[in-house]
Steps between C-alpha positions, in 0.01 A plus 500: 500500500272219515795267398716601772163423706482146401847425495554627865181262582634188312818629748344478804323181369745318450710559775179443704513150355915472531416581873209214534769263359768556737238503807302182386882321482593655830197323662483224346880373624444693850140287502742166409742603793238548775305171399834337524557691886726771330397884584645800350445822514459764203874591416594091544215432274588710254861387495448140485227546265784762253737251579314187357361670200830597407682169508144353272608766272884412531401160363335648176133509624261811548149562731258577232102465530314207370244717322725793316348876557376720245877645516650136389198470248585851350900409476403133342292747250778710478796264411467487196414877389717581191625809662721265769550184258669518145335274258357266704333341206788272461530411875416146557182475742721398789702761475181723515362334794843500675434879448158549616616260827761717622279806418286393738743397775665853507105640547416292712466620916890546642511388853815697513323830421223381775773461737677815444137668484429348815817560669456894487119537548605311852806764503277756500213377769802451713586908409160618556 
């Protein structure tokens, strides 16, 4: 029971933090626009803002935080656990670290979860 606990907390942590992501990326481009004399309102924000993340990721790039979260720290711990990797004794050390890398990029805070996250908690205001 006090598993389930913890595991519904990291949950509602980390899409706490996806959410954070998204907004902080929403405001910084609408914050670019008006400085520049461009308003927008919430939905135009949003869509510009979905809009230009998805063409950086088009390209081969991903939004990830400079300083990784205990989540990316615990999959770069992870990578390497015998139970997911077979015989990674003879792995060359690149290899390895090419391993804990994208470990840590697939933990990392999804602005695409933060959006969709986002999306219906404003669904439901708009309900209520």
């Amino acid at each position: 029971m006090k598993q389930l606990q913890q595991e519904v907390k990291g949950d509602i942590a980390t899409s706490k933090i996806d959410i954070d992501t998204w907004r902080t990326l929403m405001k910084a481009l609408r914050t670019g626009l008006a400085e520049r004399g461009f308003a927008l309102g919430d939905v135009e924000a949003a869509l510009v803002t979905r809009f230009m993340l998805e063409q950086i990721e088009i390209r081969g790039l991903r939004v990830v935080p400079v300083k990784p979260t205990s989540e990316m720290q615990q999959a770069v711990k992870e990578a390497l656990d015998q139970g997911k990797r077979m015989s990674v004794t003879w792995v060359k050390e690149r290899t390895k670290q090419r391993w804990r890398y994208q470990a840590a990029i697939e933990a990392a805070p999804s602005w695409r979860r933060g959006y969709e996250l986002d999306r219906k908690a404003m669904d439901e205001q708009k309900e209520t």
